[in-house]
Structures are given as C-alpha cells and as structure tokens.
C-alpha positions as CSV (number, residue, x, y, z in Angstrom):
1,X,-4.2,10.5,35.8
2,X,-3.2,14.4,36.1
3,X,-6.1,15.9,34.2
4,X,-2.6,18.0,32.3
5,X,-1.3,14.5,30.7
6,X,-1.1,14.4,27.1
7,X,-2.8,10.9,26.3
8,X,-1.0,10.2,22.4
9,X,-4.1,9.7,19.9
10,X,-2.3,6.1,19.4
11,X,-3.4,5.2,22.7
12,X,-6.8,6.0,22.6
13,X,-7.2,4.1,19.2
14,X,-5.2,0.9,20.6
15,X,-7.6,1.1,23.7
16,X,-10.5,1.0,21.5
17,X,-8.5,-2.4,19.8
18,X,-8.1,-3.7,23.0
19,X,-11.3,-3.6,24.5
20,X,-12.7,-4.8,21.3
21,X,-10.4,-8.2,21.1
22,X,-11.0,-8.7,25.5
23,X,-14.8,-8.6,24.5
24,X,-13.9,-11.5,22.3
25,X,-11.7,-13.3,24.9
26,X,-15.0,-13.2,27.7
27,X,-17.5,-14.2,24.9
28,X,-15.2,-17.3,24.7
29,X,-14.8,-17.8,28.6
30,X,-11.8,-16.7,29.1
31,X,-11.1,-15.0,32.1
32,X,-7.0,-13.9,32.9
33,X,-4.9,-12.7,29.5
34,X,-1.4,-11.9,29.8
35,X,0.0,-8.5,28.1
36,X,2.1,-10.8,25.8
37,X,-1.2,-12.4,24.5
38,X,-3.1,-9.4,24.8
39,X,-0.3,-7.6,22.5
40,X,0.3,-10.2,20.4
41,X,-3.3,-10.2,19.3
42,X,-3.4,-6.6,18.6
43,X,-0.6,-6.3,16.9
44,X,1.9,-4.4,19.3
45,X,4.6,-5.2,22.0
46,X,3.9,-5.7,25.0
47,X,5.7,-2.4,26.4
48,X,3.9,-0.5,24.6
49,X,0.5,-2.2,25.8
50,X,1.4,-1.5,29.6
51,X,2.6,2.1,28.0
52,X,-1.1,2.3,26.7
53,X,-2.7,1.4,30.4
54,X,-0.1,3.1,32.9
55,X,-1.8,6.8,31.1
56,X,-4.8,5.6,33.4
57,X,-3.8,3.7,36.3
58,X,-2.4,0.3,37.1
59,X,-3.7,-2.7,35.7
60,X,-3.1,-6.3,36.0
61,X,-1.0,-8.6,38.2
62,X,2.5,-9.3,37.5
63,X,3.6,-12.8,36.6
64,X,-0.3,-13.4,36.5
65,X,-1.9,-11.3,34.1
66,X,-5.4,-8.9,33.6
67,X,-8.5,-9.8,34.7
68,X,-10.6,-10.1,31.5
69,X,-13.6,-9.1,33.0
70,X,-12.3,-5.9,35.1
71,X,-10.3,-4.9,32.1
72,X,-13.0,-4.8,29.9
73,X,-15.4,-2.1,32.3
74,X,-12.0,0.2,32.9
75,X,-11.5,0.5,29.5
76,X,-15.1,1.2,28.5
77,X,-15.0,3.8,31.6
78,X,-12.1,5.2,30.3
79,X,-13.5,5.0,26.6
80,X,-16.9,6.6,28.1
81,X,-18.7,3.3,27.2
82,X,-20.5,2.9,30.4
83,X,-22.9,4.5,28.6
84,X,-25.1,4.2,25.5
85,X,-24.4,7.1,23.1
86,X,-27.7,8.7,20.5
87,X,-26.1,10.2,17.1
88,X,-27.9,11.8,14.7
89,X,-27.0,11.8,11.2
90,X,-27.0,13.9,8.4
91,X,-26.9,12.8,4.8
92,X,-28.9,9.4,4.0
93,X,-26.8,8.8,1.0
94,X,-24.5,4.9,0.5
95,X,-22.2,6.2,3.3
96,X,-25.1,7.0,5.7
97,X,-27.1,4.1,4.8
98,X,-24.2,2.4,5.0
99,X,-23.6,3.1,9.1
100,X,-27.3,2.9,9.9
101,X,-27.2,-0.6,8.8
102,X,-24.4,-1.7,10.3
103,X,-25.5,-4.0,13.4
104,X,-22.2,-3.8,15.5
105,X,-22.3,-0.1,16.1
106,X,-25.6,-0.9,18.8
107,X,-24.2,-3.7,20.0
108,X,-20.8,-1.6,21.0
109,X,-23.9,1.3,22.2
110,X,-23.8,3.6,19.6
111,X,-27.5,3.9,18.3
112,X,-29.0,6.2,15.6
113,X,-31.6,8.1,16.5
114,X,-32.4,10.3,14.4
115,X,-31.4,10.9,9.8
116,X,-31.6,13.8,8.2
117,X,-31.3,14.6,4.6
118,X,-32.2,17.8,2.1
119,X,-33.3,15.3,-0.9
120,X,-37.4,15.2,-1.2
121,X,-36.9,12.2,-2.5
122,X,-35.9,10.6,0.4
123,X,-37.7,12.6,2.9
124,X,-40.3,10.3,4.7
125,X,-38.8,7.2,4.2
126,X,-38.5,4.6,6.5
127,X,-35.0,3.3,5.7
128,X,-34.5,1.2,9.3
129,X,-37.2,-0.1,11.6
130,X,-38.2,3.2,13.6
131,X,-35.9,5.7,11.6
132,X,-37.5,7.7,8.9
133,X,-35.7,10.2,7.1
134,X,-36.7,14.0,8.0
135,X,-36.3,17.3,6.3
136,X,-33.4,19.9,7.5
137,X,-35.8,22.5,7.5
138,X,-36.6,20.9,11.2
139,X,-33.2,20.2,12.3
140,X,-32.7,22.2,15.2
141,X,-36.2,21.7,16.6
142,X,-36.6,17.7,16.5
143,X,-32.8,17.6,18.1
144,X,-33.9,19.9,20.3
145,X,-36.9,17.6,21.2
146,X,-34.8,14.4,21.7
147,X,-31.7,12.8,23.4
148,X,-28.8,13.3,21.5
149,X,-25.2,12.8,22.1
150,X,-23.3,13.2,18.8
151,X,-23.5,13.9,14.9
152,X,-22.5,11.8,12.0
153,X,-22.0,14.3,8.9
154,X,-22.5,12.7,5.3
155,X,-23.2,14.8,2.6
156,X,-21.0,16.4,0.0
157,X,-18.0,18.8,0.6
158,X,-19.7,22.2,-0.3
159,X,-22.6,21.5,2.7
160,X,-20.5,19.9,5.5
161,X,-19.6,23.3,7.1
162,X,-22.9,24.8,6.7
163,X,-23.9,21.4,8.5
164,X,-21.2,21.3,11.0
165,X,-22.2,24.6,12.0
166,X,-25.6,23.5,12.6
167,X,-24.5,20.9,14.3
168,X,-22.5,22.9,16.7
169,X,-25.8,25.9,17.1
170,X,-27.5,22.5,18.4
171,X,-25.6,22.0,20.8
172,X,-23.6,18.9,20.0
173,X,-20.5,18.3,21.7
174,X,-18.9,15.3,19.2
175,X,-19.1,15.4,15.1
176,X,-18.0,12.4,12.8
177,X,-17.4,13.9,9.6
178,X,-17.2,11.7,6.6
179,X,-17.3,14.4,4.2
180,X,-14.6,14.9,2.2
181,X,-13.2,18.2,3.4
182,X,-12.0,19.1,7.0
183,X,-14.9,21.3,8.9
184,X,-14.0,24.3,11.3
185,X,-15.5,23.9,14.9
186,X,-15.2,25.4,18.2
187,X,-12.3,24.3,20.2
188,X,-14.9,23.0,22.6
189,X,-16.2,20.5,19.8
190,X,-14.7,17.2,19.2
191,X,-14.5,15.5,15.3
192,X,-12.8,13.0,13.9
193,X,-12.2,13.8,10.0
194,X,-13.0,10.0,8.1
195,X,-11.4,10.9,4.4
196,X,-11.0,7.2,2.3
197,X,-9.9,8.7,-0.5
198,X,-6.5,9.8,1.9
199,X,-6.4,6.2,3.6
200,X,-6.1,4.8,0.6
201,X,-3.6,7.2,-0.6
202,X,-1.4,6.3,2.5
203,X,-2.1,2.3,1.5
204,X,-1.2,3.1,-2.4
205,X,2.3,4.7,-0.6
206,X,2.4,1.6,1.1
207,X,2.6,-1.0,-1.2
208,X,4.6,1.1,-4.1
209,X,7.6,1.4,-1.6
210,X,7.5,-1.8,-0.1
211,X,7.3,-0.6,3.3
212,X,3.7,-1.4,4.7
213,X,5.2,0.7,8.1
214,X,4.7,4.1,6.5
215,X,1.2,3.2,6.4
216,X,1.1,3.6,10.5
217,X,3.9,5.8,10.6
218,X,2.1,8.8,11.7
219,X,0.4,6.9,14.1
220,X,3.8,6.6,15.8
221,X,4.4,10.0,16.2
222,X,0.9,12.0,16.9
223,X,2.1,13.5,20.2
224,X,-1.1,14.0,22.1
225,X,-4.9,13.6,21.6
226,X,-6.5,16.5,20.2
227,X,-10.7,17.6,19.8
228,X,-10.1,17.7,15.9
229,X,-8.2,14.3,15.1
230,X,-8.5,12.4,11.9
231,X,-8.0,8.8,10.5
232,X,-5.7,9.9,8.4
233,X,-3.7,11.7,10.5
234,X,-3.5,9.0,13.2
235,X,-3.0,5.8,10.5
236,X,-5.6,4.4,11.8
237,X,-7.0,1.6,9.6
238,X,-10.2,0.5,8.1
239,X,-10.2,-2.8,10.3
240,X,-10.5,-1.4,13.4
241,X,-12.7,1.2,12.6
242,X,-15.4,-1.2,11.3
C-alpha cells in the first residue's frame, strides 16, 4: 500500500467489524469464509468488502474463499493488534467505570493501566482488582513511570482540553475522548471524539424520516481517514463499538 493512499475512515471501521465476526467464525471451527458470507454477516456487499481489503493487499482465493485463520492476523497487523495496547484514563465517573469494567476490551488487548480522577472522594479507591484511583496532581509523573500507549478522557466539557493537553505534554500519541466537546491536539495526535448525545440525534433523524440509511449516510461519504475522526462523523454505531 503506497504510504500516500487515502484509506476512507469507513474502511478502517468495517475492518475492525470484520475481524471481530472472523474471530467468531475460528472460535466455532470454521476455517475458509467466502466474501459473500463474510459481507453478508457484516452487513455490506461483497464489492465493497474486497474494496475494504484491496487498500492493503490481496486476500483470499477466488472461487475458494479467505483463510479464516490468516485473515484474522492481517487484519489485526493492519489494525495494530499484534500487540497489547496500556490506556490510561481520566475521569472515574459511570462512563469510566463503565469501560474499566467492561471484560471484552482485554480480551481484544486493550488493558487499563492506570485511572485518574480530581474527586477526593474517589481518590484511593480500588475500583478493579489492581487499579486504584490516583490524584492528577501526579499525572505526568506515574505516566511517566509506566507503559502507556493511549488515553481515555472522561470528565466534563470545561476540563477535557485542560486534560487533553496533559495528555499530549505526556507524551501520548492516541486520545479517546468521551467528553462532550471536541478537544484541540497536535496534528501528530490521534482522537476519536465519542458524543452519544449526537448518535442519538442522528438515530432520532432516523426513525422521524423513515429512512434508517441517513443514519450511516456520512459514513458513506468520509473521504479519507483522518488523526481527529469521530463516531459521529463516521456513523459509526453503538454495536460495533461495544
């Protein structure tokens, strides 16, 4: 792939879909999918599935289909899965509780590390087995003391840039930001903006017209993948993301 090939955000999202539904099909013993199956299950055509995989290479055998198993580590290469990625997160609030407890994040190796939070109340509590809750007075020295890889950001609009920007003087390269305002990075800095309030507002659209393809419809037409995309922006929905 020429390193000056727009990949479409679309793509990167339905890879992500893909490799999720293959994982399914080798826990189940199956080892050769077609694209029509493959599509099928994750709800597009299979053009635009080959579309998806020709941004990277060539994959499968015609008339015979993709190796389950061979699929699955290209796409995690591709994906930069072949690794297990350390977040820290900010903000041990419902939505931060929320992800810390949520057991398929590890098992797709994406492991908290590290929480964060400005309330004394929950300073110094253990909310997960190994993960207790510490001050941001000594944020940049305990990231600065351990292996991290990317930031989760949940705390209220007015502190997410002060955060982000912390964030960023730490030397994080990748920011998740569930806070409900879009934060201003360097353009070396990749976030994804996660806003339910706009989702929802895209579903509500949705259903009131009658036309549940308006939900996706920006999806269809992001042009290339950005360091500053958002769910909102690229339709994605809550289903795949969780």
């Amino acid at each position: 792939m020429s390193t000056k090939t727009k990949i479409p955000a679309a793509t990167i999202l339905r890879l992500s879909i893909y490799h999720r539904y293959l994982q399914n099909l080798q826990r189940g013993g199956t080892r050769v999918v077609s694209s029509a199956e493959l599509a099928n299950h994750t709800n597009v055509n299979p053009a635009q599935l080959r579309k998806d995989l020709s941004y990277f290479g060539r994959f499968g055998v015609r008339g015979v289909g993709y190796d389950v198993s061979s699929l699955i580590d290209q796409i995690r290469n591709i994906l930069g899965l072949e690794k297990n990625w350390d977040i820290v997160l900010i903000g041990a609030g419902n939505i931060g509780m929320a992800l810390v407890h949520h057991k398929p994040f590890e098992s797709q190796g994406y492991r908290f590390v590290s929480i964060f939070d400005t309330d004394p109340d929950k300073i110094g509590r253990e909310i997960a087995p190994g993960l207790v809750v510490k001050s941001m007075e000594d944020f940049e020295r305990e990231v600065s003391e351990i292996s991290v890889d990317l930031a989760v950001i949940a705390v209220p609009a007015a502190e997410a840039q002060e955060v982000a920007d912390r964030v960023v003087r730490a030397g994080l390269k990748g920011i998740l930001n569930f806070a409900p305002v879009r934060i201003k990075v360097p353009g070396n800095v990749a976030v994804q903006h996660v806003d339910f309030t706009v989702l929802l507002d895209t579903l509500t659209y949705a259903v009131t017209t009658g036309d549940s393809s308006k939900s996706t419809y920006k999806i269809r037409h992001t042009k290339g993948w950005s360091h500053a995309q958002s769910w909102a922006a690229t339709g994605a929905n809550l289903h795949s993301a969780l």
